[in-house]
GUBADO-998281 format. One record per residue (C-alpha): residue number from 1; residue in three letters; x, y, z. Coordinates in steps of 0.1 Angstrom, whole numbers, always signed. Example, Ala and Ser with C-alpha at 12.3 -4.5 7.8 and 13.67 -1.06 7.14 Angstrom:
// residues 2
k r x y z
1 ALA +123 -45 +78
2 SER +137 -11 +71
//
This chain:
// residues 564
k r x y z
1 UNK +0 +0 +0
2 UNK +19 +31 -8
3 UNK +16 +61 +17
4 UNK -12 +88 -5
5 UNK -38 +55 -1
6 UNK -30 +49 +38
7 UNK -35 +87 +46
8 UNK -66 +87 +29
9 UNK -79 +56 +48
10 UNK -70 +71 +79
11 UNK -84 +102 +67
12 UNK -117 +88 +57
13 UNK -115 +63 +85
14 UNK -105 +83 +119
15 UNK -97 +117 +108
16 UNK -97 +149 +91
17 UNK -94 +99 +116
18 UNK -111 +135 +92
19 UNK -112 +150 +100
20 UNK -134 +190 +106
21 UNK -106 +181 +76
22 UNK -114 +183 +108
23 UNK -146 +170 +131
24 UNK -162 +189 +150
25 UNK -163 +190 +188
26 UNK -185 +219 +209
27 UNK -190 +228 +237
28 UNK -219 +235 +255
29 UNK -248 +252 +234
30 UNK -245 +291 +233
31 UNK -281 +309 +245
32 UNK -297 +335 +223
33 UNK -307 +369 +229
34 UNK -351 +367 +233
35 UNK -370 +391 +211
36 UNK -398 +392 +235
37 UNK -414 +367 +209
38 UNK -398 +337 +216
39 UNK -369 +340 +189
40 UNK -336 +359 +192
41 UNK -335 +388 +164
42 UNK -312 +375 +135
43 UNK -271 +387 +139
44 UNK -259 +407 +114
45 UNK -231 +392 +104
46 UNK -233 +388 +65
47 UNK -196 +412 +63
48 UNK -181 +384 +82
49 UNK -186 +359 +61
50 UNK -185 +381 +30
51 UNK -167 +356 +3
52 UNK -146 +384 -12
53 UNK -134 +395 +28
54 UNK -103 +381 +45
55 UNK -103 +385 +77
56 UNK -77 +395 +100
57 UNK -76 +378 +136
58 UNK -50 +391 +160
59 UNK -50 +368 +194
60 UNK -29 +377 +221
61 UNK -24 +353 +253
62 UNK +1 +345 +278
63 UNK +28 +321 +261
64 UNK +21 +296 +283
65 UNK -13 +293 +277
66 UNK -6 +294 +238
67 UNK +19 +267 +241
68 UNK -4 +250 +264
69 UNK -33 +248 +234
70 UNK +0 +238 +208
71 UNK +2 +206 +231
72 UNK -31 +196 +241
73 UNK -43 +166 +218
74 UNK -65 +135 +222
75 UNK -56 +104 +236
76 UNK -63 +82 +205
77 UNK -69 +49 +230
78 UNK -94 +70 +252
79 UNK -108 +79 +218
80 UNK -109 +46 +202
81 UNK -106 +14 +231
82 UNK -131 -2 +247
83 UNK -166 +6 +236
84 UNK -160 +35 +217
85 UNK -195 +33 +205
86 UNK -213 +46 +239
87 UNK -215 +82 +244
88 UNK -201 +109 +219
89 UNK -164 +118 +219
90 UNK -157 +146 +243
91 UNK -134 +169 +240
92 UNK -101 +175 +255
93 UNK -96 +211 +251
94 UNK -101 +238 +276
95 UNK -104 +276 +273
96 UNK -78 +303 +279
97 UNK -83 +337 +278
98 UNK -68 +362 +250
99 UNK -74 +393 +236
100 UNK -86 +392 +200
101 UNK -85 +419 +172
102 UNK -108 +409 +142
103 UNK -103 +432 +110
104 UNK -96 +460 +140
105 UNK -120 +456 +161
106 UNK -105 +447 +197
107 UNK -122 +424 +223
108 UNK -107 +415 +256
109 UNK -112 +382 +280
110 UNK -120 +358 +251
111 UNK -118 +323 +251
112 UNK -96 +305 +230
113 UNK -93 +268 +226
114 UNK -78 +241 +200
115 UNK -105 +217 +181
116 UNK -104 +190 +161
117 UNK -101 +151 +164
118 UNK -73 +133 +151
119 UNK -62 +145 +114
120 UNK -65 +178 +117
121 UNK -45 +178 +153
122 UNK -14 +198 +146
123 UNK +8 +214 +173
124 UNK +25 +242 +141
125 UNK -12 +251 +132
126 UNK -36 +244 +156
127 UNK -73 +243 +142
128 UNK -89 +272 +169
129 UNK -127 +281 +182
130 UNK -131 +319 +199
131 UNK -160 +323 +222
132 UNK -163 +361 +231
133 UNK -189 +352 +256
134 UNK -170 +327 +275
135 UNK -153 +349 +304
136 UNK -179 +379 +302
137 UNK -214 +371 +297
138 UNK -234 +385 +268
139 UNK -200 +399 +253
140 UNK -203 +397 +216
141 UNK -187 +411 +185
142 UNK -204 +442 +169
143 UNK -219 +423 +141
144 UNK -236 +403 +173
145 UNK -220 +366 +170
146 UNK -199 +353 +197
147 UNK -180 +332 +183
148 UNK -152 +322 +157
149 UNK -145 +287 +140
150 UNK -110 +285 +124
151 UNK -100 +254 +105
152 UNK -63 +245 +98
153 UNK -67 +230 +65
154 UNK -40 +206 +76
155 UNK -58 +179 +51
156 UNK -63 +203 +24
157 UNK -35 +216 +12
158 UNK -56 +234 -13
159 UNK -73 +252 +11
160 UNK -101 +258 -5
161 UNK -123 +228 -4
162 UNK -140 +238 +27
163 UNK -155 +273 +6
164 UNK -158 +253 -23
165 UNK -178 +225 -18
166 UNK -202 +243 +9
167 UNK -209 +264 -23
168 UNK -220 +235 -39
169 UNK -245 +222 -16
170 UNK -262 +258 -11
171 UNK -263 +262 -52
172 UNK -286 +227 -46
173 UNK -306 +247 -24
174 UNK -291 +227 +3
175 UNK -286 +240 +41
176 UNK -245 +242 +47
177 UNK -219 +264 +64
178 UNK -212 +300 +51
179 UNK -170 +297 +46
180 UNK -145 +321 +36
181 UNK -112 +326 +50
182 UNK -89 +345 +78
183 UNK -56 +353 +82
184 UNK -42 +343 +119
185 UNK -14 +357 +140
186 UNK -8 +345 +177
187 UNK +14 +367 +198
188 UNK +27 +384 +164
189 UNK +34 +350 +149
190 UNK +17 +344 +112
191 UNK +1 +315 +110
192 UNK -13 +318 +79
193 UNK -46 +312 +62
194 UNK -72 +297 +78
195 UNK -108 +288 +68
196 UNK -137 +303 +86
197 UNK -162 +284 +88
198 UNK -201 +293 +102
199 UNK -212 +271 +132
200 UNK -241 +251 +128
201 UNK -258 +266 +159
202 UNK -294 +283 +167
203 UNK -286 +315 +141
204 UNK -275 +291 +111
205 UNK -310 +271 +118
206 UNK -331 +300 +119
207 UNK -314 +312 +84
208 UNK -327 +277 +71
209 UNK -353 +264 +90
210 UNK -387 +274 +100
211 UNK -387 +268 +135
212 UNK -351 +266 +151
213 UNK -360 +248 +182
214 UNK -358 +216 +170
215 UNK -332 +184 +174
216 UNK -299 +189 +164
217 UNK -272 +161 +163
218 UNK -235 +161 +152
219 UNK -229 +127 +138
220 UNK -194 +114 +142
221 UNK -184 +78 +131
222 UNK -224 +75 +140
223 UNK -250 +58 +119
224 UNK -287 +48 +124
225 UNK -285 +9 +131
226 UNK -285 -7 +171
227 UNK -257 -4 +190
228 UNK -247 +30 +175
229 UNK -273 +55 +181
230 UNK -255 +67 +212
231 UNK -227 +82 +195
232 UNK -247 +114 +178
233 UNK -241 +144 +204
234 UNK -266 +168 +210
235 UNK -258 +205 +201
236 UNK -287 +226 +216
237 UNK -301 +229 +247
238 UNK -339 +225 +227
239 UNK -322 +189 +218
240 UNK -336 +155 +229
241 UNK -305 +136 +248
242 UNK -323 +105 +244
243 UNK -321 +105 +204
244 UNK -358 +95 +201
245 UNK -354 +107 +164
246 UNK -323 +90 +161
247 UNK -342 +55 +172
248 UNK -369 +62 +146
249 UNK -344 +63 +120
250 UNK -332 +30 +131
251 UNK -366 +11 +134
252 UNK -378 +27 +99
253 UNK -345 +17 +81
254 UNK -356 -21 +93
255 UNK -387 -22 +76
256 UNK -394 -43 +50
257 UNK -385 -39 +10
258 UNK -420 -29 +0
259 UNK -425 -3 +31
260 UNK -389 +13 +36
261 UNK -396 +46 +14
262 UNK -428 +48 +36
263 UNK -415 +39 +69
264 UNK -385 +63 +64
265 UNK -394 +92 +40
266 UNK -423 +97 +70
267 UNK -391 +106 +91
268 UNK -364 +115 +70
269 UNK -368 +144 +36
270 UNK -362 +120 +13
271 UNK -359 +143 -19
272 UNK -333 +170 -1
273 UNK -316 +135 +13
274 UNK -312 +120 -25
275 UNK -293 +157 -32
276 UNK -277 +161 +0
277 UNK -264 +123 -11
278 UNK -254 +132 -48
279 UNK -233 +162 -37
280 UNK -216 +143 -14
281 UNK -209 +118 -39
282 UNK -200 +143 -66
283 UNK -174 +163 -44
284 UNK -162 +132 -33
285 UNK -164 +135 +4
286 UNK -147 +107 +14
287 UNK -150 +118 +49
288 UNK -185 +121 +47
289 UNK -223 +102 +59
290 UNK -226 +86 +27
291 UNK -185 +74 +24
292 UNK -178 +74 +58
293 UNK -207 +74 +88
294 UNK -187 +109 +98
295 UNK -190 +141 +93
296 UNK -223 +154 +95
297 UNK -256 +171 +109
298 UNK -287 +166 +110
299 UNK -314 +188 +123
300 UNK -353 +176 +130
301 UNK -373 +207 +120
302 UNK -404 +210 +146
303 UNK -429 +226 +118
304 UNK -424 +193 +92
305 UNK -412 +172 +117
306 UNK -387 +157 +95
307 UNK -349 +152 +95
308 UNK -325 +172 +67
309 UNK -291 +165 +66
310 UNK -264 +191 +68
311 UNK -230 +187 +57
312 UNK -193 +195 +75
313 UNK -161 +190 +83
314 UNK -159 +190 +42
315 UNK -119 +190 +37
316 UNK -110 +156 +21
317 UNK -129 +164 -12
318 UNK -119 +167 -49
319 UNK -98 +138 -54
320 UNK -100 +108 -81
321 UNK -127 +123 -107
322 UNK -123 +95 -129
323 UNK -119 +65 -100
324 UNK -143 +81 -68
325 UNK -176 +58 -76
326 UNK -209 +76 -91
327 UNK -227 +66 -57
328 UNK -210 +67 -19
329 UNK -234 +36 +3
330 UNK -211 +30 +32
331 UNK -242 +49 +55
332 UNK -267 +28 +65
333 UNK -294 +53 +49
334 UNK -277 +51 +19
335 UNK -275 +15 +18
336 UNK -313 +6 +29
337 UNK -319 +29 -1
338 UNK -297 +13 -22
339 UNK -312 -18 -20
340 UNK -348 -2 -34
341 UNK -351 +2 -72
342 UNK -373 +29 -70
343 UNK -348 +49 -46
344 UNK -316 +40 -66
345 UNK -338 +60 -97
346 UNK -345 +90 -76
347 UNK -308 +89 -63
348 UNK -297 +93 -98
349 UNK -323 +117 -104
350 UNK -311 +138 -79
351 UNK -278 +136 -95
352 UNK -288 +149 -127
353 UNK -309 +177 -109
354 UNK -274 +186 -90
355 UNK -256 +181 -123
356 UNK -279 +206 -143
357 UNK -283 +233 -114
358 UNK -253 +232 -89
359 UNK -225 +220 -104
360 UNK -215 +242 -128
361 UNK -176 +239 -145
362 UNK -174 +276 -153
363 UNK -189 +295 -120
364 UNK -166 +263 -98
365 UNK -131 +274 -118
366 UNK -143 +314 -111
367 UNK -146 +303 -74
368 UNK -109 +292 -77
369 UNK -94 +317 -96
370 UNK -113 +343 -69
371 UNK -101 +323 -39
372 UNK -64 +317 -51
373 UNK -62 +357 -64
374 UNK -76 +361 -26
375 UNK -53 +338 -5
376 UNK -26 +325 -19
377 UNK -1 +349 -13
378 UNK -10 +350 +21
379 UNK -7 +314 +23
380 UNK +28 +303 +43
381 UNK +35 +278 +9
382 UNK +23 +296 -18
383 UNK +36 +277 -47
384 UNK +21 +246 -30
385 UNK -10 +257 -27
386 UNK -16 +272 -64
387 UNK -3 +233 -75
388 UNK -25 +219 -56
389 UNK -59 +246 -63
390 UNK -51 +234 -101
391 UNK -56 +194 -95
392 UNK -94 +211 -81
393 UNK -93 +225 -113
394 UNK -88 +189 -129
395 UNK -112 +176 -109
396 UNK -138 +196 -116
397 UNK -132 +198 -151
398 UNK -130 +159 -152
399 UNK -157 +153 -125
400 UNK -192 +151 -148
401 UNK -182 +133 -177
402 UNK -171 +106 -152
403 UNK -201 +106 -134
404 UNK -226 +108 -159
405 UNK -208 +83 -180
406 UNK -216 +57 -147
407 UNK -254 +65 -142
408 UNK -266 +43 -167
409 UNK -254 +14 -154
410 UNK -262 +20 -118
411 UNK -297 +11 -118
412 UNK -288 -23 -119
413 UNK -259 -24 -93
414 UNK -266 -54 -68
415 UNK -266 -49 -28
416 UNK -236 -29 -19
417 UNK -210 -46 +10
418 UNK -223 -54 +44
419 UNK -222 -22 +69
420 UNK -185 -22 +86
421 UNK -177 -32 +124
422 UNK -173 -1 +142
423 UNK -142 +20 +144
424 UNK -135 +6 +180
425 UNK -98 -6 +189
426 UNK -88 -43 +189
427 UNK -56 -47 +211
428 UNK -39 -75 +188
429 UNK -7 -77 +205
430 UNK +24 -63 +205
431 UNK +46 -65 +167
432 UNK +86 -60 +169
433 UNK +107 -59 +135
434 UNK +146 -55 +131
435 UNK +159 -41 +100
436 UNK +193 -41 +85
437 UNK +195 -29 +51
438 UNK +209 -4 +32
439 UNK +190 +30 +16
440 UNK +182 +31 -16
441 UNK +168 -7 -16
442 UNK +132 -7 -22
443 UNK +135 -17 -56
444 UNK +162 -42 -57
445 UNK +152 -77 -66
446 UNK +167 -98 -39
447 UNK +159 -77 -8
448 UNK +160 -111 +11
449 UNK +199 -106 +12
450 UNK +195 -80 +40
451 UNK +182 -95 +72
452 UNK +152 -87 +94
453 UNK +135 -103 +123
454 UNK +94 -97 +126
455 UNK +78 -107 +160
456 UNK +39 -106 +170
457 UNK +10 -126 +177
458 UNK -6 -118 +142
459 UNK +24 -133 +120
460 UNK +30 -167 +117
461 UNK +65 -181 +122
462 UNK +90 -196 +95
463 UNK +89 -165 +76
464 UNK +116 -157 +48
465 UNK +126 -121 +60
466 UNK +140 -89 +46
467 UNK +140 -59 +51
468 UNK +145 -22 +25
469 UNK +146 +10 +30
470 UNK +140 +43 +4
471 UNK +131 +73 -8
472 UNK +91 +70 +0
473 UNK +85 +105 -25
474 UNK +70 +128 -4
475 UNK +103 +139 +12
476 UNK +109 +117 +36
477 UNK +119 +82 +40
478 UNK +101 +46 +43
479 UNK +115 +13 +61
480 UNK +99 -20 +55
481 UNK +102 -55 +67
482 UNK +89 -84 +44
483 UNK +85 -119 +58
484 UNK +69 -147 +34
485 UNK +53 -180 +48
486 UNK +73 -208 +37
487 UNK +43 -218 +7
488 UNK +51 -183 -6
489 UNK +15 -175 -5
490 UNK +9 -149 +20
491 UNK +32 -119 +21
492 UNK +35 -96 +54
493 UNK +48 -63 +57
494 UNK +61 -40 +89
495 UNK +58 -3 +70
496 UNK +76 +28 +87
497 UNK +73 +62 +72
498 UNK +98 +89 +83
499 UNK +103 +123 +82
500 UNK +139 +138 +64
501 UNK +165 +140 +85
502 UNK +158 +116 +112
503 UNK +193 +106 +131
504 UNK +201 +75 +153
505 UNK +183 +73 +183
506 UNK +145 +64 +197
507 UNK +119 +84 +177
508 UNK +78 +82 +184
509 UNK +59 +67 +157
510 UNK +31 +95 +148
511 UNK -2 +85 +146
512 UNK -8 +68 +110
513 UNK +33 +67 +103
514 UNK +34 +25 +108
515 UNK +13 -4 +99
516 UNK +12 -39 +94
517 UNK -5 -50 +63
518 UNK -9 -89 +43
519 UNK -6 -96 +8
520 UNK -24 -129 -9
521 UNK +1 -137 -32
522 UNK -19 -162 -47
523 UNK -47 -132 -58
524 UNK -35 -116 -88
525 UNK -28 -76 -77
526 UNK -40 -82 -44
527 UNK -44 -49 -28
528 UNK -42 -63 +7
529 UNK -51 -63 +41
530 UNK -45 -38 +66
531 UNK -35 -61 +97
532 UNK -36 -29 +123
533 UNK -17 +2 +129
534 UNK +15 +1 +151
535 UNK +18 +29 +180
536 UNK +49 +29 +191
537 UNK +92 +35 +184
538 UNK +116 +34 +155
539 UNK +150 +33 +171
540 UNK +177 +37 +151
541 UNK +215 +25 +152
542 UNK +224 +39 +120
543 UNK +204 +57 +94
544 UNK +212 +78 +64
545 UNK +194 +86 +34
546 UNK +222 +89 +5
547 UNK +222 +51 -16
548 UNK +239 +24 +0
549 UNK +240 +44 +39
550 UNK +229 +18 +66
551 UNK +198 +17 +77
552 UNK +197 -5 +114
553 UNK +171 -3 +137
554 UNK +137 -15 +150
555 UNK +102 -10 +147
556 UNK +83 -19 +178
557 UNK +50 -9 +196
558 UNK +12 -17 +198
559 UNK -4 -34 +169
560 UNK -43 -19 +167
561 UNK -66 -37 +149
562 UNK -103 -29 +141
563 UNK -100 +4 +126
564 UNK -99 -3 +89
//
């Protein structure tokens, strides 16, 4: 498996294990200011999120405290072990106070914390949410919001997805985020651009919804079948925390053949579902409901009673125009549809309806052209960015004529694959690999001549070892053990990936960098199987990265199954 297609299973699988392209993780529901009706009065905030506006955010803290929110992160076994399915995850983060300046405007005793779940944790560029209100109650900015949500982008190098696909879904007529984009300094230090992204709270409902005291859930890694309907988190005070709606899902989805569409669409707005599906699809959110169980709202609107989806934490998009499938059904939604003629049709109705009235080749590339003339030169790698706002470009361009070239065939698509366990962590064992090879030998065609050892509970024994080590072409540097059964028909590999300029000595394993995968050599172009991830060490004797430097060492930790 080479490293672009492990980073985007872990994206699609964990992030952002993708995610909010990061997910999202509040705190407690804000209150709103009462009209003497009822309702709050609606902020004015339209100049914040103005598309053509970059803001400027100023935050000034004690160091401490700003090196405090660098560090804090989540503990991915807290996150993941045991039974990860039985409450939402919570969030680590806490507040400090900061002055802010946005685009001049100067407010004291904020609160500033880090978000995010596991891709989008970075300690360079931490994704950031600003409450004004936290310290000093009723404090808000002049346009009358409170708060701030800052995404890092760190899976985007684009940065523009966010903005771009959000645009998408409110062409479709669609509820989703306003997005543009900020510039951030902490403590004088440029950060760079960030996107700013509207929070799906009481305001956004009312911009969208008739009545905006109805149910709101975040869904992450969540899905409407038993055993999972504890994981969607609340986000309003005016929110059921039993998930009653939630539980209807699940009992409609179980219905039979000839009653589903009834049982459900008496629940669930089927029609702005089949879009709200398609975009998803056609943006390729790989981090999304219909690809992913992750990343999403969805909001129970009291005057129709019925549940619309809401998109977010929309980073991991645009990639593969000609290989992303014309239909995502890893939700369970979109599966129980699936399996319905008469819903697969609509589904690809709803496509063509997106097609003809949202998705739109020549307003898209203007979006990017505005957006790069916008940010890129206040991005911190500018030539990166513009390379990688052009393969957008490609996909867009490319996206349609791959897509509609597939719809005619998907009417007749069987039952898609059996819903996947849940991302909870299997403990299998401990793994422990030597290497002794030279760089520079990925490629070579005996690399059994360089020796290896390759310990743990999930290989067998009698393996035929090597080991290699290389350029892995993303500037750094890959080790690998192989060991082959003695039949030569199963192939297992110990994969490290490090960063440039590593030198001898113990070095932590970041979180994705190592994995243990099989091979069925007896399947033509096996892709093969993830066995687990490895948390743990590399320690090195020797390492250099010029051909024919010794590489010595060992790769040894945790082997963590159940995620893939």
């Amino acid at each position: 498996m080479n490293k672009p297609l492990l980073w985007m299973l872990l994206a699609t699988g964990l992030i952002a294990c993708k995610p909010s392209g990061t997910l999202h993780v509040d705190d407690a529901p804000s209150e709103s200011t009462d009209d003497g009706e009822g309702k709050s009065p609606p902020i004015e905030d339209a100049a914040l999120f103005a598309p053509d506006h970059l803001i400027e955010v100023e935050i000034e803290l004690d160091p401490g405290d700003w090196n405090d929110i660098r560090n804090q992160t989540r503990d991915f076994y807290e996150l993941l072990g045991g039974d990860c399915l039985a409450e939402p995850f919570a969030s680590p983060f806490t507040y400090f106070e900061a002055e802010i300046t946005v685009d001049g405007e100067v407010i004291e005793d904020v609160g500033v914390r880090k978000k995010g779940l596991l891709g989008s944790m970075s300690w360079d560029k931490p994704s950031l949410k600003i409450k004004t209100d936290k310290y000093v109650d009723g404090q808000l900015m002049e346009n009358g919001t409170e708060r701030l949500t800052l995404n890092n982008n760190v899976q985007d190098p684009s940065l523009i997805n966010q903005c771009l696909g959000y645009g998408v879904f409110r062409a479709a007529g669609l509820p989703a985020p306003r997005c543009n984009f900020a510039t951030v300094t902490v403590n004088g230090e440029d950060l760079g651009v960030f996107t700013h992204v509207e929070a799906v709270k009481k305001d956004f409902l009312k911009r969208h919804f008739e009545d905006n005291d109805g149910d709101l859930y975040e869904g992450t890694l969540s899905d409407f079948h038993d055993g999972w309907n504890t994981t969607f988190d609340p986000k309003t005070d005016d929110t059921d925390i039993e998930r009653q709606i939630i539980a209807d899902i699940t009992e409609a989805l179980k219905a039979s053949d000839s009653d589903v569409l009834d049982s459900v669409g008496a629940i669930v707005d089927l029609p702005d579902f089949y879009k709200f599906w398609a975009i998803e699809t056609l943006i390729a959110h790989s981090d999304g409901y219909a690809s992913n169980q992750n990343n999403f709202l969805i909001y129970r609107d009291p005057t129709t009673d019925l549940v619309t989806f809401i998109p977010w934490g929309a980073d991991a998009l645009f990639m593969g125009a000609d290989s992303t499938p014309a239909a995502f059904t890893t939700g369970w939604l979109t599966q129980r549809l699936w399996m319905i003629p008469e819903a697969r049709e609509a589904y690809i109705n709803a496509m063509e309806e997106v097609l003809d009235t949202a998705w739109n080749e020549d307003d898209l590339h203007g979006e990017i052209d505005r957006m790069q003339d916008l940010i890129v030169d206040h991005s911190r790698d500018p030539l990166t960015v513009a390379a990688y706002m052009d393969e957008v470009r490609r996909y867009v361009a490319d996206r349609r004529g791959f897509v509609e070239s597939q719809l005619p065939g998907l009417a007749n698509q069987g039952v898609p694959d059996e819903i996947r366990d849940p991302f909870c962590i299997v403990d299998m064992g401990t793994v422990s690999s030597d290497f002794d090879t030279l760089y520079d030998t990925i490629d070579v065609p005996d690399p059994f001549i360089y020796d290896a050892t390759l310990i743990g509970e999930s290989f067998p024994g009698n393996l035929q070892l090597a080991a290699v080590a290389g350029d892995d072409g993303y500037g750094g540097f890959v080790v690998a053990t192989y060991g082959v059964d003695e039949g030569w028909t199963e192939l297992y590999q110990v994969v490290a990936y490090m960063p440039a300029g590593v030198g001898p000595g113990t070095h932590d394993l970041e979180f994705g960098a190592a994995y243990a995968i099989s091979y069925d050599l007896t399947v033509p172009d096996d892709e093969g199987e993830i066995i687990g991830l490895i948390l743990g060490t590399v320690t090195f004797d020797a390492v250099g990265e010029t051909p024919g430097d010794p590489v010595v060492g060992t790769i040894s930790g945790d082997l963590l199954g159940g995620l893939f």
